[in-house]
N, C-alpha and C positions, 0 to 999 in steps of 0.2 A: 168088781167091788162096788156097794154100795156107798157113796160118796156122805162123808158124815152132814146132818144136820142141825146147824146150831138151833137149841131152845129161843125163842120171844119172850122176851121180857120187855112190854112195852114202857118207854119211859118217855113224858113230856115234857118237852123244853121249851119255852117260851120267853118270847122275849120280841119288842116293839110292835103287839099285837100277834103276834104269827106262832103259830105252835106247830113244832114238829117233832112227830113221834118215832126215838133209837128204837128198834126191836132187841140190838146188841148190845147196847151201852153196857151192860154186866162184863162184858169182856174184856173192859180196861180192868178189871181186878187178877193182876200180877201173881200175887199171893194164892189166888184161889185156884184149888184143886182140880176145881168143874173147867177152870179154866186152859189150865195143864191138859187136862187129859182129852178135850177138845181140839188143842193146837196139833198135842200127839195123834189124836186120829186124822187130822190132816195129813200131817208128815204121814202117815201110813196108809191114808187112799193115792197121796202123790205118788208115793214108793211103785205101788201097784197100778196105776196107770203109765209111770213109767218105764216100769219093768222090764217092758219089749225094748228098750235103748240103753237098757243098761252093759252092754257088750261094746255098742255103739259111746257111751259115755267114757268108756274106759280106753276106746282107741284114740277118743278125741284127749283126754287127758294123758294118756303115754305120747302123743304128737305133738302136743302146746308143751310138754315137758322138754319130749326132744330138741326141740328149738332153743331150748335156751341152754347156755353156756354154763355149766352146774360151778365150774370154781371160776368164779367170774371175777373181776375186782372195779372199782372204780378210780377215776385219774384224780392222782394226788393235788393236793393242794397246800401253799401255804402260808401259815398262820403263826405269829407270834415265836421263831423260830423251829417251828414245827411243819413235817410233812403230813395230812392229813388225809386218809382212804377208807374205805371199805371194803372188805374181799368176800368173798363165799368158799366155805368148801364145796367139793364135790355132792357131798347128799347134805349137806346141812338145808335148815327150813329158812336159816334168819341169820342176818348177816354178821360178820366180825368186825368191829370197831378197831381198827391200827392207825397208827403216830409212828415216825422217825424222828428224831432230831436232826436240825441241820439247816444252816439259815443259805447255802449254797446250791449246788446243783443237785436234784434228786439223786444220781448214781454217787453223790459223795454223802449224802444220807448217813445217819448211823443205824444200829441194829432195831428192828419193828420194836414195838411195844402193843399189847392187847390190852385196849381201851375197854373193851368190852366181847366178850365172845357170846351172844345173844341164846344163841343157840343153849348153850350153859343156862342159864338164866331163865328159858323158856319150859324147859324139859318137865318140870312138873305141874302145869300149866296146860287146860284147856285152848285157853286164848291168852297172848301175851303181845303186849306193846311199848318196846322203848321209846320213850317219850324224847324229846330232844335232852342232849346234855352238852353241858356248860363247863368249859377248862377257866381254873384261876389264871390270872394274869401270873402267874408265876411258877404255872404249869406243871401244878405240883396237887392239886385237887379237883375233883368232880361235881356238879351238881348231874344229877340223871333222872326221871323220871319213869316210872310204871302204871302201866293200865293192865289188870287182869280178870277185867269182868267184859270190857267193851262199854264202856258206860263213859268213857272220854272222859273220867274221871282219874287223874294220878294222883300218885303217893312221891314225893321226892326224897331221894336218900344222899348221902355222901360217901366221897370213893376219894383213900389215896392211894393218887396213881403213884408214886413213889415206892409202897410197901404191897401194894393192890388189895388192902387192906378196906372192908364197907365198913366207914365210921358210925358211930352209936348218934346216926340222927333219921326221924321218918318224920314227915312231915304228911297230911296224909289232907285230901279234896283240893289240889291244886288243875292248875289248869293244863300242867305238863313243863313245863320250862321256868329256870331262872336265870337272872343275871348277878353276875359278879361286881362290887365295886372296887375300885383301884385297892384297896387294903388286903386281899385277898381273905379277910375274915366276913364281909358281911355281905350276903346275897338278899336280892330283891325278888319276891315272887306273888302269884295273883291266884286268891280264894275265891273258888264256886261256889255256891249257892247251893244249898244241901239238896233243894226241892225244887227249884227253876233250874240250878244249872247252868245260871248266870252266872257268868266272872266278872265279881261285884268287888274285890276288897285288895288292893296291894298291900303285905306286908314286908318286915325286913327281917332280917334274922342275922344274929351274931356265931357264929359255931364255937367262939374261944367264950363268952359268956352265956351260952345259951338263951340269948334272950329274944324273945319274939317281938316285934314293936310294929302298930297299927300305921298305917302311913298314907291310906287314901283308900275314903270308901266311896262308891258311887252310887248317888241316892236314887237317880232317874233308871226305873226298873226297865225303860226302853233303850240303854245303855248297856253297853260290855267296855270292862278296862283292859291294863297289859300293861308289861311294862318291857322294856330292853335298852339295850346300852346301843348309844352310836357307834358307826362305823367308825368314827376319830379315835373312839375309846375315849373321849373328854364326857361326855355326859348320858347319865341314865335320863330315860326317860317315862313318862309314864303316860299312855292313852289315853283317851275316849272316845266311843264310838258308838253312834248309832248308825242306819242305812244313811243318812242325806245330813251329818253332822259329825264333824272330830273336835276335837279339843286335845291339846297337849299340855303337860307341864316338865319341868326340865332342872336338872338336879346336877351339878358336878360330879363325877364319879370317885373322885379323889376325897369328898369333902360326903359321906354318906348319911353324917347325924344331922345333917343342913337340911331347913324344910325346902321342896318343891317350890318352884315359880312356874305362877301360870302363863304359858307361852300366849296363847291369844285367846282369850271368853272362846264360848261354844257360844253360835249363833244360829237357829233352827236353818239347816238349807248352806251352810257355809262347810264345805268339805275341805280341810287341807293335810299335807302330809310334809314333815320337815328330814332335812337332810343337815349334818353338821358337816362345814369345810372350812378351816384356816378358821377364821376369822369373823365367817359370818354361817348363816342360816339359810339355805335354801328351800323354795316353800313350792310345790307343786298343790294348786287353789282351784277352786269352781267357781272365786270370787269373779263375777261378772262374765264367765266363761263356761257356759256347757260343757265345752270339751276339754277344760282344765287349762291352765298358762303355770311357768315358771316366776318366780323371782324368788328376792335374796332379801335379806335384812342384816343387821349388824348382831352378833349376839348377844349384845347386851338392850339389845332395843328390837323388842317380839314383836309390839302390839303389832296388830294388821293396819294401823296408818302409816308405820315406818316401813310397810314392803315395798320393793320398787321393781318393775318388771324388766325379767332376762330374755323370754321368749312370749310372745305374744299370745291370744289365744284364736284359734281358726276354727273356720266354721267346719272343714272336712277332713281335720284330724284329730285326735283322739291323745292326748300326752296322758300313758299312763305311768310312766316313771322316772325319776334318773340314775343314775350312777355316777359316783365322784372319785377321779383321780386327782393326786399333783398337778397335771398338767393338761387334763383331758375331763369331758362332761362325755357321756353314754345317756342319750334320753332314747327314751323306748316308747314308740308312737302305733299307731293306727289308723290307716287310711283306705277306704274303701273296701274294709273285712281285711284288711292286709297287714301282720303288725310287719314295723322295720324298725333297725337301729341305726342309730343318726348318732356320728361323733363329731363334737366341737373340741379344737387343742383351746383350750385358754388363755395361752400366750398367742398365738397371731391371728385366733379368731376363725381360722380355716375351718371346714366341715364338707362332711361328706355324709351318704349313706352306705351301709353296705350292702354291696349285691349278691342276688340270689340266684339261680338259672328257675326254678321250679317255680308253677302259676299258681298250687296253695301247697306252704310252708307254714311251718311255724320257725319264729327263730327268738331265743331271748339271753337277757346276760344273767350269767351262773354264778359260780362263786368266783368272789371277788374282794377277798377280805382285807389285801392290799394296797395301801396307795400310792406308795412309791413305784409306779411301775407304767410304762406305757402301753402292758399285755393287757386285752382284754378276755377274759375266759368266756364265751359262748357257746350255747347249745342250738343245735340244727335237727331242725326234721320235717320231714312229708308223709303223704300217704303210700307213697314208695321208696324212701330213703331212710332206713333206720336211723333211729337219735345218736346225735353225733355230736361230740366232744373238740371245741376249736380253739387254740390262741392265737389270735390277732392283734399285730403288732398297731399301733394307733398312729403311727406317724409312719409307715411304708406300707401299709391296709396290705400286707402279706399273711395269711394265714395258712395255722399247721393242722391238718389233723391230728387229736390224741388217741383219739378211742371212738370209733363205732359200735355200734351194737350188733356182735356176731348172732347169725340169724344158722344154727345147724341143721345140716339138711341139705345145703344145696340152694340156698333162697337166690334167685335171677331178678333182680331189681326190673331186667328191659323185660320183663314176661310182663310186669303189670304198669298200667295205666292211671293217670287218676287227673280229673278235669274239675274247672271249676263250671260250674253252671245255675244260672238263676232264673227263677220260678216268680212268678207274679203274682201276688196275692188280690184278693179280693178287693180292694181297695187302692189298688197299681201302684203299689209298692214293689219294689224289687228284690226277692230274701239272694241268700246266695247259698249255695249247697256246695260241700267239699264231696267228690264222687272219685269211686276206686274203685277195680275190677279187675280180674286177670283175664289177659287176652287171648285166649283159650280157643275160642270159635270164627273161626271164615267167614265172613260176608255178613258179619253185622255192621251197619254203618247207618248212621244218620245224621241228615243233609249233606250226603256226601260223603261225609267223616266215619272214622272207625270209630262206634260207640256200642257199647252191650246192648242187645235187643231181646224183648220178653225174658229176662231174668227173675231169679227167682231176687229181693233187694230185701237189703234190712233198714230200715229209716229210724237213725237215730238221732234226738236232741233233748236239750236240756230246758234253756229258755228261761233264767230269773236270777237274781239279784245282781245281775249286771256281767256274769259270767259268761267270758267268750267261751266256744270250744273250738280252739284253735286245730288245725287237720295235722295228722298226727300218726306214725306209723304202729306196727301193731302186729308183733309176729303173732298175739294169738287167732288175730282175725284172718290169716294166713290161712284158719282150719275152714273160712267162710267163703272165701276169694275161692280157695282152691277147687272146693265143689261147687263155680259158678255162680256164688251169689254176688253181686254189686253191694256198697256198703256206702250207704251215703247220709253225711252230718249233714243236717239242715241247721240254719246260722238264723234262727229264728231271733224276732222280736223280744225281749225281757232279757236278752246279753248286753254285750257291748261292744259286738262284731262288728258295728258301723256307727261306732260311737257313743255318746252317751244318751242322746237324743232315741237311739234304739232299743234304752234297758226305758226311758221313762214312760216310750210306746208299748210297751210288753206289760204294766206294773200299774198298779192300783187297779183303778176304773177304766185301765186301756187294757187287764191281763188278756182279756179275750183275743185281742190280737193273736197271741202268743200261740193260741190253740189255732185257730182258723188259716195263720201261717202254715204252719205244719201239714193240715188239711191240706191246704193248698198246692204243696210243696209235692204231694204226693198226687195231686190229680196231675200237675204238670209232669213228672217221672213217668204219669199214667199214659198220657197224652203223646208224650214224646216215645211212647213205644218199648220205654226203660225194662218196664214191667206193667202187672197188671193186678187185677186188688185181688186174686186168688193165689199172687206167687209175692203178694206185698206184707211186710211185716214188719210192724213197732216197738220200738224200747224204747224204755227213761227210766231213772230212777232219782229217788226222792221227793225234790219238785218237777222233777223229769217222768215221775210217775203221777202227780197228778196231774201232767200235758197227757198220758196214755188214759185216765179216766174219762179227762175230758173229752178228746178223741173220738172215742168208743161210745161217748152218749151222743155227742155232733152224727157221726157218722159210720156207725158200727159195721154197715156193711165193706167199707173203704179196705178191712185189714183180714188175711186170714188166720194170722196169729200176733200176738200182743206181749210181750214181756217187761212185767211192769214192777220194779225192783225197789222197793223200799219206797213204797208209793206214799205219796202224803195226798191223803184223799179223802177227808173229815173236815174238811176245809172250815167249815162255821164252827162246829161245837169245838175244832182243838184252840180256833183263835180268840173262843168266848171263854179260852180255863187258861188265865192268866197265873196257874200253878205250875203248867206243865211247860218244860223246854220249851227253851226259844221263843213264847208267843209272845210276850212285851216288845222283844226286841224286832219281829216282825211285823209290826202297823204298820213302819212307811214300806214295806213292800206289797202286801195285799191288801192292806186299809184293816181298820179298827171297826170288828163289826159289832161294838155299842153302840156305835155312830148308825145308825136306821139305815143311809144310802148304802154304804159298804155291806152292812148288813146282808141286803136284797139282791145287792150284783154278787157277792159272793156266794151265796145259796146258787145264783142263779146256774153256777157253773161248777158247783161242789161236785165231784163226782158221787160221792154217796147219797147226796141229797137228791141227785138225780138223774139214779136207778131208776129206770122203766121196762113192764113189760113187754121184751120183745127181744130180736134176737141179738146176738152177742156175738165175737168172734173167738176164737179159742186164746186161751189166757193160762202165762205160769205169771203167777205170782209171791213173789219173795220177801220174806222178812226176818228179821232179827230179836229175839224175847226181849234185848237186855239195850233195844235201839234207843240211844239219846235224843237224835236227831227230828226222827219219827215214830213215833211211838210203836210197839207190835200190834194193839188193836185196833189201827186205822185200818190198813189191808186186812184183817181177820173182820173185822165188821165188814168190811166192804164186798168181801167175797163171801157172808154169808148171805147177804142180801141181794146179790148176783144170783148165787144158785136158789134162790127161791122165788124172784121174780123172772129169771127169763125165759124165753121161752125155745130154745132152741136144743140142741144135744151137745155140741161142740161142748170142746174139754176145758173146765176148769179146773183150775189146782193151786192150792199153794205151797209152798214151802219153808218154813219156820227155821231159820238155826235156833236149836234153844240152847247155844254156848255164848250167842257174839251178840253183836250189836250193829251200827248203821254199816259198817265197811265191811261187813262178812265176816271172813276166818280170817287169822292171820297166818302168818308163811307165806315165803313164795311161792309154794305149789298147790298145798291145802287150797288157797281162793282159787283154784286153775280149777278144781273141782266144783266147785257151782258154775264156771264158765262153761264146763264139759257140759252139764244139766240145761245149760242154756240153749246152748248153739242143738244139743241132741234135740231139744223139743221141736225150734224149727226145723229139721231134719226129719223130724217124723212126720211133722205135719206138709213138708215138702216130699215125702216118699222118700229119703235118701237112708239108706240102711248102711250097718258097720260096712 
């Protein structure tokens, strides 16, 4: 097939002397037909370059199916004398919402109740997404949210769960969730921005008088608000937040026509986050502390001179949360890319951590909506240990299994392997890479050790807004291990895998980092024998795709395939159209390019700005018409200006859903089919056939 050719329409943008000329800029018109039937010619040269793996895409998606447990359910939980699950049938796409009653043991339970049967709900729908939803304090009504475009825009409705009855209310550009105040008549929720997309407005809303009432707008358009109710259930609360600034204000729950009190001023650079217990305020701060400190205040005395410190702040660990019981604190820390949990009883001050056998986990605390209790509910997982469901007692550190994640098939935990290992950047930094691989083959070892040698590897990362990616199991990568590929997270710069000190090295006028890590990351894989740049392959998506843009201009020859999924890779013109999602509230992560210096560094590394003549490595590229996050014509501009500057023949392609938006399809299985399309591409370009 003849791979389609977008038209030039030269357009000039200028700005602190510098002019630079879109060819594509026409392609951000949504509406336009020329533009439709251009994506659709993509989608149908991808189809046809495809084509040879579509046999091969179909065994990979009936295998990632096979693996999963079709009526699966999730471990109860409970809330407000309520038991709290989720189940799946056997072919359903989308799960069921069920409640018991029963403030006892789960087997003295009463009869389920269907919260929601999604699937129901779904069924005339393209694309559909339950939004979170909210039980009244008197467990008698619903607040529930919907998204059916993919635009992470909801509509919120009302449900009595009593008669199962959808009451006569829609509320319609919310942000997905609301909270309840103690009267069970008045919910608190947060309005979008019709055209940014900003969650700019908290209102309240009465359901017995229907009346809407305005209750906090936020003017600073480099802001997002929210609002939720504490864990005590004593107080609603309402947000602000930008990347490197919070601000709180804090309302009685019982008392809802009472205006808001501002917990402490917003001060540029001052990040905290508040917890409610007994009596007072617990305040996890960046005041004075890179890597965050606890303390407490009284709750009638917010400001930040009345805070006084619980845990200090340290130079080599990372506080990024806590959890509060009766009788017990859960802080949830990070030390050397390592998260652990650390429990304090409160009464005699004792503390421990808990232990793990495995060298990269992830482990964190789950749902926890009670506080009378010394259990603490936790989740566990590795690169070879499915996610795993625990209670642990807080004063005998005895822990139960609930629930693992059945892996069908046959899945042998000791068949696969997974190491930590770090790579040294350019600048003798240390990154650290989570690695996995099935142990498949005889007499691969290195220095000594059993390690995969010349494999075919997938290198994936993300790298921004302070986002660890913790190492993580993955029955669908099962379909990658098993035919010999190695799959390894690089724990780059612009996270927060080694604190915070690592997201401020990745961000702004350091993001370069971020990229040349990566690089890095892959010539040491290279070096050590892992692999080699003909059996080496890239992914990211969003800002993980404009790491693979970057990449690929650094170093094109380094990858023989590329998959670059919901790429943000327009980096100057999207951050100079202060109309479009998210860009106000992104300056302090990439800088403000009205500002001349930001300007110039970020051109310097825009993947679109610079495309050059020469050769490329094979490329699927993926996107969504209806994407909030990243627009559909960053990657469509970007790969028309690839296939007409470069100079090689390798495969480029992309692939448009024109139903969804940033997250794909929804369903459990529908998304397994763009993963089938993924993993087939590498597979073709690795020789591996159905």
């Amino acid at each position: 097939m003849q791979a389609p050719i977008a038209k030039k329409v030269p357009k000039e943008l200028t700005i602190h002397g510098d002019t630079r000329v879109d060819d594509y800029f026409w392609l951000n018109q949504r509406e336009n037909k020329e533009v439709i039937d251009y994506l659709n010619a993509e989608n149908a040269y991808t189809k046809g370059v495809l084509k040879p793996t579509e046999k091969l895409q179909n065994d990979l998606y009936e295998e990632m199916v096979g693996r999963i447990k079709k009526d699966d359910a999730s471990v109860p939980f409970r809330k407000n004398g309520y038991w709290y699950y989720t189940r799946f049938e056997e072919t359903g796409e989308y799960p069921i919402y069920c409640r018991k009653p029963g403030e006892g043991k789960l087997e003295d339970a009463g009869v389920e109740e269907i919260v929601f049967n999604v699937n129901e709900m779904a069924k005339d729908h393209a694309y559909y997404q339950l939004g979170s939803y909210t039980v009244s304090p008197n467990n008698e009504l619903c607040i529930y949210a919907e998204d059916t475009v993919s635009r992470r825009i909801y509509n919120l409705y009302l449900k009595n769960l009593k008669t199962g009855e959808k009451l006569d209310m829609e509320i319609k550009g919310t942000t997905g969730g609301a909270t309840w105040a103690a009267d069970n008549q008045t919910i608190f929720y947060t309005l979008k921005d019709e055209k940014t997309l900003r969650s700019y407005k908290i209102m309240s809303y009465n359901i017995r008088t229907k009346k809407h009432t305005e209750r906090y707008v936020e003017q600073d358009d480099t802001f997002n608000c929210g609002v939720y109710k504490s864990k005590s259930q004593k107080y609603i609360v309402i947000s602000s937040g930008a990347s490197i600034t919070s601000e709180y204000q804090i309302l009685l729950a019982d008392k809802p026509d009472d205006a808001f009190k501002l917990f402490q001023p917003r001060i540029r650079g001052l990040e905290y986050g508040i917890t409610h217990y007994q009596d007072r305020w617990y305040v996890v701060t960046n005041w004075d502390a890179i890597n965050f400190k606890l303390m407490y205040t009284d709750e009638t005395e917010t400001d930040r001179n009345q805070w006084k410190e619980v845990i200090a702040h340290r130079e080599d660990t990372l506080l990024e949360g806590v959890e509060l019981f009766a009788n017990h604190m859960v802080i949830e820390e990070r030390r050397n890319g390592q998260n652990h949990i650390r429990i304090i009883n409160q009464t005699t001050q004792d503390e421990h951590y808990m232990k793990f056998d495995s060298e990269t986990y992830d482990c964190w605390s789950s749902t926890n909506p009670e506080f009378n209790t010394a259990t603490l509910r936790f989740g566990y997982t590795s690169m070879t240990t499915p996610s795993s469901v625990y209670d642990y007692d807080m004063n005998t550190m005895d822990k139960v299994l609930l629930k693992q994640q059945e892996v069908l098939g046959g899945y042998d935990e000791r068949s696969y392997a997974s190491k930590r290992m770090w790579a040294t950047a350019r600048d003798g930094t240390k990154v650290p890479l989570s690695v996995v691989y099935k142990k498949e083959q005889s007499g691969e070892t290195r220095n000594g050790e059993a390690a995969p040698l010349n494999r075919p590897t997938l290198l994936y990362a993300y790298g921004s807004y302070g986002h660890s990616l913790d190492p993580y199991f993955s029955s669908i990568r099962l379909s990658l291990l098993d035919r010999g590929f190695v799959y390894v997270i690089a724990h780059i710069r612009g996270g927060e895998d080694l604190g915070r000190q690592w997201y401020d090295d990745g961000k702004l006028l350091n993001k370069k980092n971020t990229f040349f890590d990566y690089i890095d990351a892959a010539d040491y894989l290279i070096a050590e024998g892992i692999t080699s740049a003909d059996k080496l392959y890239a992914q990211g998506g969003s800002a993980g795709g404009l790491l693979m843009g970057a990449v690929i201009n650094y170093r094109p020859e380094l990858w023989h395939g590329v998959i670059a999924q919901v790429p943000f890779v327009d980096v100057v013109t999207t951050m100079l159209d202060d109309t479009i999602p998210l860009t106000t509230g992104e300056y302090d992560e990439w800088g403000n390019p009205n500002e001349e210096e930001y300007y110039h560094y970020i051109k310097s590394y825009s993947p679109y700005d610079q495309v050059e003549a020469k050769e490329y490595p094979n490329m699927l590229i993926t996107t969504g018409l209806h994407d909030s996050q990243v627009q559909y014509w960053e990657p469509a501009k970007w790969l028309a200006k690839l296939r007409d500057m470069k100079t090689d023949d390798n495969i480029l392609v992309m692939d448009c859903n024109m139903e969804t938006g940033h997250g794909g399809a929804s369903g459990r299985f529908e998304a397994l089919k763009e993963t089938a399309k993924d993993f087939a591409f590498l597979f073709m370009l690795e020789g591996i056939k159905a």
